[in-house]
C-alpha positions in Angstrom: -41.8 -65.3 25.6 -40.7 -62.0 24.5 -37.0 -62.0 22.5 -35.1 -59.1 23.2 -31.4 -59.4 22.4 -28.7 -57.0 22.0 -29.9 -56.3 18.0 -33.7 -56.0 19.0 -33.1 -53.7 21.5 -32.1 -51.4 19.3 -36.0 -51.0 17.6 -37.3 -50.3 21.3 -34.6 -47.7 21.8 -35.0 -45.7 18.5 -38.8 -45.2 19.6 -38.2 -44.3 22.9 -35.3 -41.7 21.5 -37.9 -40.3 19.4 -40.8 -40.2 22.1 -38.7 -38.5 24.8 -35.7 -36.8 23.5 -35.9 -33.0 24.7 -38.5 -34.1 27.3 -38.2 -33.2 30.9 -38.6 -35.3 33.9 -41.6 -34.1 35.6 -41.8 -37.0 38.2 -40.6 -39.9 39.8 -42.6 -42.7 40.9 -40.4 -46.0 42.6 -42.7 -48.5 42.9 -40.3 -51.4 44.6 -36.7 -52.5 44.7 -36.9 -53.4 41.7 -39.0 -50.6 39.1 -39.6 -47.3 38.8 -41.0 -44.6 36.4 -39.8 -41.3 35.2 -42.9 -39.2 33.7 -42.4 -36.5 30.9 -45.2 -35.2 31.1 -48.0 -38.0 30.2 -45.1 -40.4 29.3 -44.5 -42.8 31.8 -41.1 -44.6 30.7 -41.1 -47.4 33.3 -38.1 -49.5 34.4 -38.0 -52.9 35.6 -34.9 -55.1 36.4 -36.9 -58.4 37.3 -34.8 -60.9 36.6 -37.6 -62.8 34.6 -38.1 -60.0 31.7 -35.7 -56.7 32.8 -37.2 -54.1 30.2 -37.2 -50.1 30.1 -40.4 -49.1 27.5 -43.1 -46.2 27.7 -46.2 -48.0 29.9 -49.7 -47.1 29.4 -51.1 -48.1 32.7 -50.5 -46.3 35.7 -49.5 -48.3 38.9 -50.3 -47.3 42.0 -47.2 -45.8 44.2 -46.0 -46.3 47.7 -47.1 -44.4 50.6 -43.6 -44.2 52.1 -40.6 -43.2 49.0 -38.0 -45.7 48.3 -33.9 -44.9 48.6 -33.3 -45.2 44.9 -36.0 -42.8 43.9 -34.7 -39.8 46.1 -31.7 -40.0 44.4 -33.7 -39.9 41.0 -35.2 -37.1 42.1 -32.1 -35.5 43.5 -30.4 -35.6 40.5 -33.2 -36.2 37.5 -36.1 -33.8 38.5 -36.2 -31.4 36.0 -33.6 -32.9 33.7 -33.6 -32.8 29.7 -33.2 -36.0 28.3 -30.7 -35.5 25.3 -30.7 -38.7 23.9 -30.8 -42.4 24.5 -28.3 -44.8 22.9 -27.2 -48.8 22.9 -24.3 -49.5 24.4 -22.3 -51.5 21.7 -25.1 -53.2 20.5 -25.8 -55.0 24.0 -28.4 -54.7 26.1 -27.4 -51.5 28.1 -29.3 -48.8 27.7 -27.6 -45.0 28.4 -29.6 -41.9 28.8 -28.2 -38.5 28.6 -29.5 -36.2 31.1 -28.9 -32.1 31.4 -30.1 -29.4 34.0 -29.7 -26.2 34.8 -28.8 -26.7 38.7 -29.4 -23.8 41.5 -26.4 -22.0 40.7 -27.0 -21.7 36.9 -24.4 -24.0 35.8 -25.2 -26.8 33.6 -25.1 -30.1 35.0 -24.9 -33.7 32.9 -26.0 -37.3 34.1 -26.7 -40.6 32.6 -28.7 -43.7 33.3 -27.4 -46.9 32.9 -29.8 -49.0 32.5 -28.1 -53.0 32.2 -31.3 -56.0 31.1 -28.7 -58.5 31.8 -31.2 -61.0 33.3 -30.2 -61.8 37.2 -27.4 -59.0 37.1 -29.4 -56.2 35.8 -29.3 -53.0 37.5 -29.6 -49.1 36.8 -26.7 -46.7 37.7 -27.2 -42.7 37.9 -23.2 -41.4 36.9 -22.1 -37.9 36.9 -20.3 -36.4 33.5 -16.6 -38.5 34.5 -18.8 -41.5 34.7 -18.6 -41.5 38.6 -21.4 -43.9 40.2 -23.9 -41.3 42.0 -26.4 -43.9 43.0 -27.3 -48.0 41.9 -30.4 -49.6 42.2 -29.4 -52.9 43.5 -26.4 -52.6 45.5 -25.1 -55.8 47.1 -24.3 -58.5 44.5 -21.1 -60.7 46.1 -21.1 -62.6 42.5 -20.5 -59.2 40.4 -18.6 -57.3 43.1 -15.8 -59.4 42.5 -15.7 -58.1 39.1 -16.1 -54.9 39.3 -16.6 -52.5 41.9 -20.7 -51.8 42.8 -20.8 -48.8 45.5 -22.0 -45.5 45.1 -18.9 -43.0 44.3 -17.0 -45.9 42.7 -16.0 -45.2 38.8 -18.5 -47.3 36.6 -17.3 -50.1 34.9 -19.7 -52.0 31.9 -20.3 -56.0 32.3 -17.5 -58.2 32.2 -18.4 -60.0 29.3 -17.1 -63.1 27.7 -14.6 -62.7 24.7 -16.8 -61.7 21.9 -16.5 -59.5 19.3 -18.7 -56.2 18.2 -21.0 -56.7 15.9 -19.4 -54.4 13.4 -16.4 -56.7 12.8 -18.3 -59.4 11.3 -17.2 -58.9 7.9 -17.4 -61.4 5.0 -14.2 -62.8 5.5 -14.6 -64.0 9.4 -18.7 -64.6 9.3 -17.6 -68.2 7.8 -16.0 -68.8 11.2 -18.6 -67.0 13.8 -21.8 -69.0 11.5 -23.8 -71.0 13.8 -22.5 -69.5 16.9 -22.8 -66.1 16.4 -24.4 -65.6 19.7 -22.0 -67.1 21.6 -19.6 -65.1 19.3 -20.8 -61.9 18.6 -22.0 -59.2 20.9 -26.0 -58.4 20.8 -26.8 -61.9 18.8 -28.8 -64.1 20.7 -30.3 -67.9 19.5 -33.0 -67.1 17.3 -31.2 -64.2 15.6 -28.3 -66.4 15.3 -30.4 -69.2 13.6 -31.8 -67.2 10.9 -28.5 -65.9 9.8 -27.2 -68.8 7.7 -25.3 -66.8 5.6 -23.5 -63.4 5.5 -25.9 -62.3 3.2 -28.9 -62.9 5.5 -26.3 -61.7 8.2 -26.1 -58.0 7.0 -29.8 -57.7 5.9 -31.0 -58.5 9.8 -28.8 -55.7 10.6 -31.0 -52.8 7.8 -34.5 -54.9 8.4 -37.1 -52.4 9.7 -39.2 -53.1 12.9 -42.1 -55.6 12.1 -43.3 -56.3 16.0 -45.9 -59.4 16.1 -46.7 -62.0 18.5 -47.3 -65.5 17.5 -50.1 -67.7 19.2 -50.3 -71.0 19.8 -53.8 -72.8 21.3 -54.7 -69.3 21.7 -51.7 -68.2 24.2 -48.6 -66.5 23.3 -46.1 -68.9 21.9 -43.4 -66.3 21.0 -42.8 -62.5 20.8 -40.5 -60.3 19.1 -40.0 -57.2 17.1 -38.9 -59.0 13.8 -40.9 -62.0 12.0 -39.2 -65.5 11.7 -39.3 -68.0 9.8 -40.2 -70.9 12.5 -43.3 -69.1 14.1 -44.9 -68.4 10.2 -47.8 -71.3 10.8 -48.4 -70.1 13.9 -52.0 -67.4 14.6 -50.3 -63.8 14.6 -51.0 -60.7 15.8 -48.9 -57.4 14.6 -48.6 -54.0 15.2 -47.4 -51.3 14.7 -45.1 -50.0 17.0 -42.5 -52.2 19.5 -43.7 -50.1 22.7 -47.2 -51.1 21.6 -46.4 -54.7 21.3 -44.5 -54.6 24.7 -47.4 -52.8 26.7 -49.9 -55.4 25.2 -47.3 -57.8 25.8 -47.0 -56.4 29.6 -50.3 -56.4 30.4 -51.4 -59.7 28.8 -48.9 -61.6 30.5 -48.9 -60.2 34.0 -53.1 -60.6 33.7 -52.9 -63.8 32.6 -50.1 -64.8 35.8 -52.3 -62.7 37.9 -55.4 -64.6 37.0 -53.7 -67.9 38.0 -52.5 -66.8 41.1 -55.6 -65.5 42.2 -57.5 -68.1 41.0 -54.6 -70.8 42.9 -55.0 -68.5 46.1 -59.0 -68.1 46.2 -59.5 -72.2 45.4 -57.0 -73.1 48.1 -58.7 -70.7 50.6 -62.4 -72.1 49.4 -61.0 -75.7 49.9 -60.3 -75.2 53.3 -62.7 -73.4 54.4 -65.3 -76.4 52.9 -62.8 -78.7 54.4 -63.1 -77.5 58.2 -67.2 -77.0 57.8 -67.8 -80.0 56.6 -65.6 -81.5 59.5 -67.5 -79.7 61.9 -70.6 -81.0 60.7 -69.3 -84.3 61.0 -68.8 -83.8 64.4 -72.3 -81.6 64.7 -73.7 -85.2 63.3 -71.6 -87.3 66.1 -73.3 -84.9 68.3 -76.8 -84.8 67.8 -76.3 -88.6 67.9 -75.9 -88.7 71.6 -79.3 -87.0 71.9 -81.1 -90.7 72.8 -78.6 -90.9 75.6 -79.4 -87.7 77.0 -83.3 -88.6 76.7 -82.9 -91.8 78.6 -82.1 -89.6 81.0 -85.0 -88.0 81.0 -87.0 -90.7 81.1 -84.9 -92.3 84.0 -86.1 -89.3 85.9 -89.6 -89.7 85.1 -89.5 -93.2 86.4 -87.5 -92.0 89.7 -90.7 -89.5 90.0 -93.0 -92.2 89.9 -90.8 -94.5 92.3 -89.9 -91.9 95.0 -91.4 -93.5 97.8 -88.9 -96.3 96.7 -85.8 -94.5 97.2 -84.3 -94.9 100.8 -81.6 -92.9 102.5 -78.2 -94.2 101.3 -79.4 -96.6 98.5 -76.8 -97.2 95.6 -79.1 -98.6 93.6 -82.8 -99.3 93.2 -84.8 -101.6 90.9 -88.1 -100.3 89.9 -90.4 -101.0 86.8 -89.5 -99.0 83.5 -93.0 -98.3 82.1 -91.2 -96.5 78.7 -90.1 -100.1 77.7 -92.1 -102.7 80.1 -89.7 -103.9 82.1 -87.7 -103.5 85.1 -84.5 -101.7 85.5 -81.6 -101.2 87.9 -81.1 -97.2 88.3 -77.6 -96.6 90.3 -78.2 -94.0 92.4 -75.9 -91.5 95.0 -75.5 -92.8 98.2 -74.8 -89.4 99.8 -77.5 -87.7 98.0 -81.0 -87.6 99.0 -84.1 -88.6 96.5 -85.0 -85.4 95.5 -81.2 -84.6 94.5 -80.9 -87.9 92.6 -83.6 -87.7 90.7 -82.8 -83.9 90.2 -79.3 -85.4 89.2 -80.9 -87.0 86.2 -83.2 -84.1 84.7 -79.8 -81.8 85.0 -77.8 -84.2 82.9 -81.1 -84.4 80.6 -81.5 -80.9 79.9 -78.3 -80.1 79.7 -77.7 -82.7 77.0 -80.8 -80.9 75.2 -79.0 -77.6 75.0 -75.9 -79.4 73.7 -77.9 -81.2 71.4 -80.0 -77.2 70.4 -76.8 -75.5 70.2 -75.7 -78.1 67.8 -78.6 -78.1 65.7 -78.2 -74.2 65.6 -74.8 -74.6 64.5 -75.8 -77.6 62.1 -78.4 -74.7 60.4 -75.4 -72.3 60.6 -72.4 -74.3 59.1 -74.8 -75.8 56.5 -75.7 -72.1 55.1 -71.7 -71.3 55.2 -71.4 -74.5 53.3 -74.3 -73.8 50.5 -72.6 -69.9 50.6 -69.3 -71.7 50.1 -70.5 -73.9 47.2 -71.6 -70.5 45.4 -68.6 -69.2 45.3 -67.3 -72.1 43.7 -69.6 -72.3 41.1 -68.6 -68.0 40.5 -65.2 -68.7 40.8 -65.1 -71.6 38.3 -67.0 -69.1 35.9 -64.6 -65.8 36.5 -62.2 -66.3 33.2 -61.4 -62.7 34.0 -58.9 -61.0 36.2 -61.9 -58.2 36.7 -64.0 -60.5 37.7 -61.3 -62.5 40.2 -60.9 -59.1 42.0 -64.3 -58.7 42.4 -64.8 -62.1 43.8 -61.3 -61.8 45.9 -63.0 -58.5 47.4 -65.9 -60.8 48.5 -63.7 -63.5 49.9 -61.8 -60.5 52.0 -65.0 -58.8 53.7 -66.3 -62.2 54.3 -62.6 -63.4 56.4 -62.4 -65.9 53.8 -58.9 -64.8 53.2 -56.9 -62.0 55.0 -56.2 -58.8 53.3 -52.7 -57.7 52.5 -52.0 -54.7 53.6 -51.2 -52.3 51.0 -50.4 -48.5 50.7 -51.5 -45.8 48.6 -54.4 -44.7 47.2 -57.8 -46.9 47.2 -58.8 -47.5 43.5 -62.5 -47.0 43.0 -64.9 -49.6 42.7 -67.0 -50.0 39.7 -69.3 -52.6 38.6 -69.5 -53.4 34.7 -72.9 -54.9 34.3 -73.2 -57.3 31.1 -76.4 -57.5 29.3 -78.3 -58.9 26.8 -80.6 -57.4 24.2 -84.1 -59.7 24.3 -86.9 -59.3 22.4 -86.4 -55.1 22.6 -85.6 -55.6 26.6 -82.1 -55.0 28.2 -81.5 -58.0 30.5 -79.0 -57.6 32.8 -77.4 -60.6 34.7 -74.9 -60.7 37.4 -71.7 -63.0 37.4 -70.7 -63.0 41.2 -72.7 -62.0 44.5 -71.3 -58.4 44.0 -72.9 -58.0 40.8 -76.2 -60.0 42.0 -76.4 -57.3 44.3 -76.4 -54.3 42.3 -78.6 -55.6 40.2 -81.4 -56.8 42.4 -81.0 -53.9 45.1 -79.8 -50.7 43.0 -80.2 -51.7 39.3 -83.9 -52.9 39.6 -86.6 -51.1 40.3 -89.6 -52.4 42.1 -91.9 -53.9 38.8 -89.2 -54.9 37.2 -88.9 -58.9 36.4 -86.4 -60.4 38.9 -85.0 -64.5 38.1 -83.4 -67.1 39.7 -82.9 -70.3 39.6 -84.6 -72.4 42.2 -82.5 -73.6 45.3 -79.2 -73.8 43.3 -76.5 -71.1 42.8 -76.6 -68.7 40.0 -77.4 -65.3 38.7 -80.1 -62.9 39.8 -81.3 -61.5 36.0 -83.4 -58.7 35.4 -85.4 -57.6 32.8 -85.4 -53.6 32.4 -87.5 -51.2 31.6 -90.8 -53.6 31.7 -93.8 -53.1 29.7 -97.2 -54.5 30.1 -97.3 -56.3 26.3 -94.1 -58.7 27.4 -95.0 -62.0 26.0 -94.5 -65.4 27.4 -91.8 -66.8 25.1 -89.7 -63.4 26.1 -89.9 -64.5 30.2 -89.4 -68.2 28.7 -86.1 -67.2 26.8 -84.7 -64.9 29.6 -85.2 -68.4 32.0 -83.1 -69.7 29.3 -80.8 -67.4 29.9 -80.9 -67.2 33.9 -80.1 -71.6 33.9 -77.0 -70.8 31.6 -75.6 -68.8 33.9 -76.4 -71.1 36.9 -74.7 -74.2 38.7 -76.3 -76.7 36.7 -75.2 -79.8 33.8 -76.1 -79.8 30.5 -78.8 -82.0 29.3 -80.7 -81.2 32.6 -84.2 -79.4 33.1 -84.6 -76.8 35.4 -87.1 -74.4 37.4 -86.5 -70.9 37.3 -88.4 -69.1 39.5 -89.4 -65.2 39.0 -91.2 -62.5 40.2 -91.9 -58.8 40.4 -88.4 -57.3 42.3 -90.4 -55.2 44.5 -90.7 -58.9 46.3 -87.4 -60.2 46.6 -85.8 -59.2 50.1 -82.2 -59.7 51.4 -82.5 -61.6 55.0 -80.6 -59.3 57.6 -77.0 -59.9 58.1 -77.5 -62.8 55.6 -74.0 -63.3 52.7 -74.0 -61.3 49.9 -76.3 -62.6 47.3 -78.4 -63.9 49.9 -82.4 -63.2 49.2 -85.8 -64.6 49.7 -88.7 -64.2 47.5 -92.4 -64.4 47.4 -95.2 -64.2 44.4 -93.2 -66.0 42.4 -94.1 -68.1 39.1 -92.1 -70.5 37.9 -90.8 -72.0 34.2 -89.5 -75.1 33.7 -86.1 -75.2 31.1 -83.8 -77.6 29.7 -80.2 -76.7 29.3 
């Protein structure tokens, strides 16, 4: 978690003062109903009133922003474009936020506006006011539960949180604290728990109140137990990480966070999309199976018709049945027979039903091949989904999953982001071995990376990476192909303790089938060398 109470907040806001005072909005970006970014210049100061973690703080990545503007941001822009921030304050040491806006308007007359920004959890909200604190425009602006306290509509005077009966934080003195101790954030304004628990006495009460910034996250099993913009006591056995500005903190913070909840929900959304999809094919190959099965009943009736041909001088007009000698299993049968039909037509009766179980029984087979290769294609995605740890590398195998109708893309607007592929290699015996981590970067490397005598490895009949060897010379020894085998069978779908063959050969003999999945090649004038893992 990061903890941001009333007092914290201050240490965020003395940066951002310092960052942007005298600045100028230059644009306005509204992303959703819920955040938006002002830009001085390079600066992005982004605001965000999720309910999870409402924050305001200068953000270093860029989003991408909506074809189509949103309401709140033409107001933004109606009254903000242009503007000169004059400074940004705490509103009694809670966490509001106020910046002071000027601008020259078209008439020359100067004009003043603030932003209200409340991080009040499930009420926050951002107001734009004019200079008699008049609401111009609110963010969110239906909320039955707070518009019985005060009045939320544009026009409306603005009036601050209703707030339980606390008291400011400067009217702590020595001779009350004794009463306010161990409840000072349900007493005083701006305190909240963990603030409140290292305050034990007024002494440590006033020296929070002068300590200088000290932002640091504290880790636990290597994920973020707890961060904040002051130390404490509790978290001191725990990994740390500091630095040196709060906006720093928060934007690593930010990011780490949201990758780390966007990593999971991909990962969520791409297995339960894989386990379908594997689900249903192997379903259908059960009934493929079920099908192929009934392939001795369709050749009984071919060989019914053979013995008909032999026995047609047998067959008499309006028979229903005829018993002739079965010469495919030495005995006689009864064959029933169509009264109405002639001898010719029943015994073409029988070859019909015959071959047209046999293309039943092809087109299953076809789709048995067909659904089998989906399956082994499925199986490979698995195995490159279990070993994406990355959100990168999720994308990338999300962007496969998408062009293959694996799942259905949302659509988005704006702008398409470019697509580049980050290669890893390793450095082998004076060689740079590159090896792909998902069919995208298999691809590249066989098809666009390679070049014709370079070295090209795989694993045999199991899914894994392509790896190449660059920039091939005639002296490579065999211990160098033997350790970049080594290094092909750890990055391939197979258990420790196991040996393996890796095939390889020059690339100039590796082809991709046509209209085959991506990753998809056959090989010829390959070698092979045998590993253990």
């Amino acid at each position: 978690m990061l903890y941001i109470d009333g007092n914290n907040l201050k240490y965020l806001i003395n940066e951002l003062n310092e960052k942007l005072q005298n600045k100028r909005v230059s644009r306005v970006i509204q992303y959703d109903k819920l955040s938006f970014s002002l830009f001085f210049g390079k600066d992005n100061l982004y605001f965000s009133i999720n309910p999870v973690l409402p924050l305001v703080y200068i953000r270093e990545n860029k989003e991408l922003a909506p074809e189509k503007p949103l309401n709140f941001s033409l107001s933004l822009k109606k009254f903000l474009m242009s503007a000169q921030v004059e400074e940004i304050k705490q509103f009694q040491n809670d966490r509001i936020i106020i910046i002071y806006f000027t601008r020259i308007d078209e008439l020359g007359a100067l004009k003043r506006f603030k932003l209200i920004v409340e991080l009040t959890g499930k009420h926050s909200n951002i107001f734009i006011l004019d200079n008699e604190n008049k609401i111009l425009d609110l963010m969110k602006k239906f909320s039955l539960e707070e518009s019985s306290f005060r009045l939320l509509m544009p026009n409306a005077p603005y009036e601050e949180p209703k707030v339980d009966d606390k008291v400011l934080i400067e009217s702590v003195n020595e001779e009350n604290f004794e009463s306010f101790k161990g409840n000072l954030s349900l007493k005083v304004q701006g305190i909240g728990k963990f603030n409140n628990e290292r305050c034990t006495s007024y002494e440590e009460f006033k020296k929070m109140l002068t300590l200088e910034a000290k932002p640091v996250i504290y880790y636990k099993n290597n994920k973020i137990a707890f961060a904040s913009f002051l130390e404490y006591e509790k978290y001191k056995g725990y990994e740390e990480e500091k630095f040196e500005a709060v906006n720093t903190l928060v934007n690593y913070y930010m990011e780490k966070t949201m990758s780390d909840n966007q990593t999971s929900d991909i990962r969520k959304e791409l297995d339960k999309a894989l386990k379908s999809r594997i689900k249903k094919h192997e379903k259908i190959l059960e009934n493929l199976k079920k099908d192929q099965n009934e392939m001795e009943k369709y050749e009984r009736f071919k060989e019914i018709g053979d013995i008909l041909a032999a026995n047609l001088y047998m067959i008499k007009p309006r028979m229903k049945v005829v018993e002739v000698f079965d010469f495919y299993h030495n005995n006689n049968v009864l064959i029933e027979l169509d009264e109405k039909l002639s001898p010719q037509q029943n015994l073409d009766v029988y070859y019909k039903k015959y071959n047209k179980g046999k293309r039943g029984v092809l087109h299953a087979l076809e789709r048995e091949e067909l659904i089998s290769e989906e399956l082994k294609y499925f199986e490979e995605l698995k195995f490159y989904l279990e070993k994406s740890e990355t959100l990168e590398l999720l994308k990338t195998l999300k962007e496969e999953f998408i062009q293959n109708k694996i799942i259905i893309k949302k659509q988005v607007k704006g702008k398409k982001q470019k697509n580049t592929v980050d290669i890893p290699f390793e450095e082998i015996d004076g060689f740079r071995v590159y090896y792909g981590r998902n069919n995208k970067e298999n691809e590249y490397i066989t098809f666009k990376l390679a070049d014709g005598d370079d070295f090209w490895f795989h694993i045999k009949d199991l899914p894994g990476s392509h790896v190449v060897i660059k920039n091939y010379r005639d002296d490579v020894k065999e211990e160098t192909l033997l350790k970049v085998a080594e290094l092909c069978a750890k990055n391939s779908k197979v258990s420790a303790g196991n040996t393996v063959r890796i095939d390889y050969c020059r690339k100039k003999f590796v082809k991709k089938p046509k209209d085959s999945k991506p990753g998809n090649v056959i090989y010829s004038n390959e070698k092979s060398l045998f590993v253990a893992i």
